[in-house]
C-alpha positions in Angstrom: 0.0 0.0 0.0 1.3 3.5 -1.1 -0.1 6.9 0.1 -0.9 9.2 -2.1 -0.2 12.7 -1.8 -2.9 14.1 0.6 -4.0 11.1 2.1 -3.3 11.0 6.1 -1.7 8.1 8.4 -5.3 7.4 9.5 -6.6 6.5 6.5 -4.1 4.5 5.2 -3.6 2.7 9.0 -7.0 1.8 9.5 -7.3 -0.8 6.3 -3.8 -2.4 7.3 -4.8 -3.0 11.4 -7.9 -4.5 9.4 -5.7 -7.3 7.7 -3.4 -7.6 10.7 -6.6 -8.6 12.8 -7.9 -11.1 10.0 -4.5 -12.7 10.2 -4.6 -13.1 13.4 -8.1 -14.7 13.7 -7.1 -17.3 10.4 -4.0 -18.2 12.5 -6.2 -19.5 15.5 -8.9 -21.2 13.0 -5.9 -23.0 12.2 -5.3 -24.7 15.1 -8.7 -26.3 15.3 -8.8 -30.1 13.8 -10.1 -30.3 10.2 -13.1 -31.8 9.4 -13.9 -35.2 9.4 -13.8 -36.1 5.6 -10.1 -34.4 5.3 -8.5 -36.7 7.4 -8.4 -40.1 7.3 -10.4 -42.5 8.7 -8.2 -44.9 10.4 -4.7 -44.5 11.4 -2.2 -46.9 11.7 0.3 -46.7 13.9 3.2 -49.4 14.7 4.8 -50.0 17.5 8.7 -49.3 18.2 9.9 -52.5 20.6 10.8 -51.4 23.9 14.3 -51.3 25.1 14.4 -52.0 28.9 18.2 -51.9 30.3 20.2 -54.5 31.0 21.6 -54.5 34.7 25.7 -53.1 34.7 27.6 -54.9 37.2 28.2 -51.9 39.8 31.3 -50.9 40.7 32.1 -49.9 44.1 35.5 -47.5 44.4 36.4 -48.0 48.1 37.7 -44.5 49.7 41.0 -43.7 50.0 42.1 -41.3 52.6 44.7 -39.0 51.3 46.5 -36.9 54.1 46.5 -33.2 53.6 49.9 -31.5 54.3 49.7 -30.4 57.5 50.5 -26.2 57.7 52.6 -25.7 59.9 53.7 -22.0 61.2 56.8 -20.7 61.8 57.1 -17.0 63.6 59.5 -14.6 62.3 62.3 -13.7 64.0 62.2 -10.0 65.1 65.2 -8.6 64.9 66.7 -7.5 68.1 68.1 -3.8 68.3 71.8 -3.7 68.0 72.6 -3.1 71.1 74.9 0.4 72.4 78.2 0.4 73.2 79.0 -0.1 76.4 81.0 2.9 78.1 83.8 2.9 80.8 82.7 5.1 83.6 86.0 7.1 83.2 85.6 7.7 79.4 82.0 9.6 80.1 83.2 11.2 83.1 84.2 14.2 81.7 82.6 15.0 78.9 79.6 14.6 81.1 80.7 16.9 83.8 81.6 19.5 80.9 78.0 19.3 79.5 76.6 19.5 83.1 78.7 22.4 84.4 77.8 24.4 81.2 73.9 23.7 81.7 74.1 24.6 85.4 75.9 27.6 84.2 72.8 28.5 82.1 70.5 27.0 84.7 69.3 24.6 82.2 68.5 20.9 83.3 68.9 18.6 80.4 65.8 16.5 78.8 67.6 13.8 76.8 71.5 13.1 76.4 72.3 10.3 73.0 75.6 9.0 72.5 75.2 8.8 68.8 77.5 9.7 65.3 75.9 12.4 64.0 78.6 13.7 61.4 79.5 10.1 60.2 82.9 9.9 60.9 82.8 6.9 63.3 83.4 8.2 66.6 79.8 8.9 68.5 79.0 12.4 70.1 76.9 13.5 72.4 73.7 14.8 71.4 71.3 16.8 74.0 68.3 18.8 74.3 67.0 20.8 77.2 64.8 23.7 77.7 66.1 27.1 78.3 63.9 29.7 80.5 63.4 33.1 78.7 63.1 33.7 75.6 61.7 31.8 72.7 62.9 29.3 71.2 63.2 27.6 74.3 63.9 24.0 73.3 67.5 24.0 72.3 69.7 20.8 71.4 73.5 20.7 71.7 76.0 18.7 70.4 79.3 17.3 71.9 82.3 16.0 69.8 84.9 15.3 71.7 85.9 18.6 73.3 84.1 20.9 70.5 80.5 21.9 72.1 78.1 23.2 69.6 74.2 24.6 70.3 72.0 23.8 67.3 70.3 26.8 66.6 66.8 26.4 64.1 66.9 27.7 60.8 65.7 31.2 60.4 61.6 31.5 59.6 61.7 31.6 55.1 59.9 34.9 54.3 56.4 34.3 53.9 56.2 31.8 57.1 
């Protein structure tokens, strides 16, 4: 079916659903048996023999445990600090009694005191920190190499800070 020119979708739709419905209908007439004088009149049918099974000798699989690997754990070893050196009363002596006469003079009493090597060049120093009264800032750290004494001063505020 073609449109013509001035003919709407109504017209043309209405004839097609028309057909569409018709189809429909003729489909479901043919479901419905024929009548009697199309078909015929007896049918013969043969039979197919029946197969019926023949019994299988069973077999029987006996179980067989199979052991599972046992997990089994084993803890890592935590490594133990390397332990400090150990320091002759003598050899801490003074150096000690340097650091403390120099804090008393400044009536600072120290926070923390590490024998470490802080410049790498194998021979530890003394490393401290205390807090001074006064003026800000008060936490100061000092270092000891040998017979140098140095305070740590912090780096000046970067403008902008």
């Amino acid at each position: 079916m073609t449109m013509k020119p001035g003919h709407s979708f109504r017209q043309w739709a209405f004839p097609f659903s028309l057909l569409l419905v018709l189809l429909f209908v003729g489909s479901l007439n043919a479901c419905h048996p024929l009548s009697d004088g199309l078909l015929p009149s007896e049918a013969t049918y043969t039979l197919a023999p029946t197969l019926t099974p023949t019994p299988t000798q069973a077999v029987t699989l006996a179980p067989t445990a199979t052991p599972l690997p046992t997990a089994t754990w084993t803890p890592t070893p935590i490594p133990s600090p390397t332990p400090g050196p150990t320091l002759a009363p003598a050899a801490v002596e003074t150096p000690i009694a340097k650091v403390q006469a120099r804090l008393a003079e400044a009536n600072v009493t120290p926070l923390c005191l590490r024998w470490e090597d802080t410049n790498g060049d194998g021979t530890p120093e003394w490393l401290g920190a205390y807090i001074q009264p006064g003026e800000l800032p008060r936490l100061k750290v000092f270092i000891l190499d040998g017979e140098r004494y140095y305070d740590l001063e912090p780096l000046p505020a970067e403008p902008g800070d």
